[in-house]
ROMIPA-753140 format. One line per field, with one value per residue (C-alpha): residue in three letters; x, y, z. Coordinates in steps of 0.25 Angstrom, whole numbers, padded with zeros to 4 digits. Example, Ala and Ser with C-alpha at 12.3 -4.5 7.8 and 13.67 -1.06 7.14 Angstrom:
res <- [ALA; SER]
px <- [0049; 0055]
py <- [-0018; -0004]
pz <- [0031; 0029]
This chain:
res <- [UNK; UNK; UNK; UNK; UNK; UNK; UNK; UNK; UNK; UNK; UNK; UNK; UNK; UNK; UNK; UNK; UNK; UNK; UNK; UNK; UNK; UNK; UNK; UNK; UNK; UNK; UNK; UNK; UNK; UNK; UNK; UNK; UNK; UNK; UNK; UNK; UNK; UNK; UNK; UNK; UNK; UNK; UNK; UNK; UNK; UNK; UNK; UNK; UNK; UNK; UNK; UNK; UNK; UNK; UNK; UNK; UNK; UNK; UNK; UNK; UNK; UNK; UNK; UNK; UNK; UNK; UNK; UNK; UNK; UNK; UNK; UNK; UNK; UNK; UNK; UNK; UNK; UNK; UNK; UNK; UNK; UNK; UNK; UNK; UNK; UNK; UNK; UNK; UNK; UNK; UNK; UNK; UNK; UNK; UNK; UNK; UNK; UNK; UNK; UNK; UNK; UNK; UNK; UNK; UNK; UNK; UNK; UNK; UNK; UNK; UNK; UNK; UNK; UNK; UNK; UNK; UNK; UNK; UNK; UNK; UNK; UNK; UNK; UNK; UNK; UNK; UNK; UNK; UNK; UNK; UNK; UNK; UNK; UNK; UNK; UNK; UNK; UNK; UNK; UNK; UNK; UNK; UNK; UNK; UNK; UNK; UNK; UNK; UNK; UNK; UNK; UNK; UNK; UNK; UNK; UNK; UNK; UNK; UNK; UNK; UNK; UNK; UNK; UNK; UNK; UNK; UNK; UNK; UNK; UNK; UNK; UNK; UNK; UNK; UNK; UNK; UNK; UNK; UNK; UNK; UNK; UNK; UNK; UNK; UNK; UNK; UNK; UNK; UNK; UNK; UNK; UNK; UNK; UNK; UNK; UNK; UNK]
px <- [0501; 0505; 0516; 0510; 0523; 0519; 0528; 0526; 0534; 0537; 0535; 0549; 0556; 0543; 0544; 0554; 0566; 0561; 0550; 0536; 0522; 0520; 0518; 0505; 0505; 0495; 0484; 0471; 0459; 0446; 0440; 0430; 0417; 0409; 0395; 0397; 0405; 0411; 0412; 0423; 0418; 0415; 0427; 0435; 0427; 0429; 0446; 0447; 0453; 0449; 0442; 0456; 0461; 0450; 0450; 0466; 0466; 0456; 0463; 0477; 0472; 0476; 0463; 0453; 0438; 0435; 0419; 0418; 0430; 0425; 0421; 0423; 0414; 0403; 0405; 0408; 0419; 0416; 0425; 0423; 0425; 0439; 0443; 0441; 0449; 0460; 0459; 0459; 0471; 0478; 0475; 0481; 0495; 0498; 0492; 0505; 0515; 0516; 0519; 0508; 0515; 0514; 0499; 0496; 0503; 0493; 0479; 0482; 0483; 0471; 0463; 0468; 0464; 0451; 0443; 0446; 0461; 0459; 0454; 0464; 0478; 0485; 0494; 0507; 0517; 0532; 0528; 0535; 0527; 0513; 0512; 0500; 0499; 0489; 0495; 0500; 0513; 0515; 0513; 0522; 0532; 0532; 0533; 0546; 0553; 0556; 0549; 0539; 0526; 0511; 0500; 0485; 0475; 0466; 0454; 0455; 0455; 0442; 0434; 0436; 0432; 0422; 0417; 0417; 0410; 0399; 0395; 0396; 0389; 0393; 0386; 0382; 0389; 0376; 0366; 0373; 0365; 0370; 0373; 0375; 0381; 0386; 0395; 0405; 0408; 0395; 0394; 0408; 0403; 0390; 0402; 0410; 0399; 0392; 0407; 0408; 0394]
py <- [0230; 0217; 0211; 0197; 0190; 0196; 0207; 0221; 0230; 0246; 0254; 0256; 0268; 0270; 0260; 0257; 0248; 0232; 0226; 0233; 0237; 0244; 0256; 0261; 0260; 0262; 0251; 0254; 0246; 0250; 0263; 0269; 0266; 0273; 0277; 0286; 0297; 0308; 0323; 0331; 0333; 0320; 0314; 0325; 0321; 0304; 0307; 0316; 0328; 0343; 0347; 0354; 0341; 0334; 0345; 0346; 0331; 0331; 0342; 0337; 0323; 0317; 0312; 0314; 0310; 0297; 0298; 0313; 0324; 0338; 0344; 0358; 0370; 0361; 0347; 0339; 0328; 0314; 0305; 0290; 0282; 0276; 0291; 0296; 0283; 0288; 0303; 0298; 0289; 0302; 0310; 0300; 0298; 0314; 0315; 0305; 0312; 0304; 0312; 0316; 0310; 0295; 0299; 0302; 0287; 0281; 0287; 0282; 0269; 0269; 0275; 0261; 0251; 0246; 0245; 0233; 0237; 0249; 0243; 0232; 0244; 0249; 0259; 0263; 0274; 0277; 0292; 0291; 0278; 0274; 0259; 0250; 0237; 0228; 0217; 0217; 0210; 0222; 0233; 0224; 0225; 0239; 0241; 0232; 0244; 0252; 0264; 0272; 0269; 0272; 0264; 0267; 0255; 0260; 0252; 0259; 0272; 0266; 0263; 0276; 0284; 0273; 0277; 0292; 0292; 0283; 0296; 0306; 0308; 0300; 0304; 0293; 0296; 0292; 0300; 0310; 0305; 0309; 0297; 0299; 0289; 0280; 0268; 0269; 0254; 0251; 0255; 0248; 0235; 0236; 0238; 0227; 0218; 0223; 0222; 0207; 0203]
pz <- [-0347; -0345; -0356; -0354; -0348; -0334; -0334; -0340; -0347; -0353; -0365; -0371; -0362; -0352; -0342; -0330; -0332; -0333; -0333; -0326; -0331; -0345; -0345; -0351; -0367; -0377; -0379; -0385; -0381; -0382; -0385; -0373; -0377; -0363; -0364; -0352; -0351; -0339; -0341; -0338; -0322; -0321; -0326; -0316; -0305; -0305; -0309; -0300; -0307; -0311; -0324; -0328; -0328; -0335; -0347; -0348; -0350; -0360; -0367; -0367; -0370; -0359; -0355; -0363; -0363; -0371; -0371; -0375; -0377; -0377; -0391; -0388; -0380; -0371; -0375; -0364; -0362; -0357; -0351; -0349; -0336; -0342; -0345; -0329; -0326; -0334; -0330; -0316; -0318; -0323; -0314; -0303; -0313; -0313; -0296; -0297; -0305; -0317; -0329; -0339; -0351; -0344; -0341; -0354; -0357; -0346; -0352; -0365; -0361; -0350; -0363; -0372; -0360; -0359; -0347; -0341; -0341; -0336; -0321; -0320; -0323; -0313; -0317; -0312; -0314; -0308; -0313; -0325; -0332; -0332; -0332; -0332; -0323; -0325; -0315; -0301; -0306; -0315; -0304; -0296; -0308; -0308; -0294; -0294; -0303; -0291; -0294; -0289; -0293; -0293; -0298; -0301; -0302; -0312; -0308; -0295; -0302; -0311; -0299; -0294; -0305; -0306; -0291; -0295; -0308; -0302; -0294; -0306; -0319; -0332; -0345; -0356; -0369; -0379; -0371; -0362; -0352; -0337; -0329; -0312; -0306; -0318; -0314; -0326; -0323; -0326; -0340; -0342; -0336; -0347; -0358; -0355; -0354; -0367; -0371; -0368; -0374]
């Protein structure tokens, strides 16, 4: 997040010494509004992490469905695409070490982020703090504190699960209707063009 001077800076007590990118805070934005939705295996599939996973999330809250939670014996979750970005970007923060709480931090500012955002971030972490960069000059700023660092450029991680939800089934929310081979980025091209009219 940039503070608009160029440079960036930390929430109070979470960030390095100095100047450097934010880390993630709280913005809300717009709610998710899909028309297609992913169950469980689907969603497992295009993040690349188990069922057990998938359910423990859901029920701990750390990522839970946006389109559908489940309603007890037989009803099936659905997850929206945004929702198998973040469970993917998860799943690459703990692969790296980083501590759940700071993870928890991360998918409730990837949830308050609209779409556009999401594909310009990259976040980076020193395994401690999560901090969004939206700006070569601020990964640059960050990578000037000394520590060691990872990034993850979200909009690498959205074409990916892009790519692998493309070959797997949505279902559309209204109508329950299966769809095979449904480009998500197809239905959020339509939005954001019925969105602009």
């Amino acid at each position: 997040m940039s503070s608009g001077d160029g440079t960036a800076g930390a929430l109070p007590g979470r960030g390095p010494a100095g100047s450097g990118p934010y880390p993630l805070s709280e913005d809300a934005s717009e709610p998710s509004t899909d028309l297609v939705g992913y169950r469980g295996p689907t969603a497992c599939a295009a993040a690349g992490i188990t069922y057990r996973q998938l359910d423990y999330w859901a029920r701990t809250g750390l990522v839970e469905p946006s389109v559908r939670p489940a309603y007890g014996s037989g009803t099936q979750r659905l997850y929206s695409f945004r929702d198998v970005v973040v469970l993917k970007i998860v799943k690459r923060f703990l692969d790296t070490g980083v501590a759940l709480q700071n993870i928890r931090a991360a998918v409730q500012h990837l949830r308050g982020r609209g779409l556009d955002d999401l594909e310009r971030m990259t976040l980076m972490s020193d395994g401690a703090t999560v901090y969004e960069c939206s700006s070569p000059d601020e990964v640059v700023d960050l990578l000037q504190g000394g520590q060691g660092i990872f990034g993850i450029a979200v909009g690498v991680v959205w074409r990916d699960v892009e790519a692998a939800l493309s070959q797997l089934h949505g279902e559309r929310v209204d109508t329950g209707e299966t769809l095979v081979g449904h480009n998500p980025t197809d239905e959020l091209a339509r939005r954001r063009r019925d969105k602009a009219v």
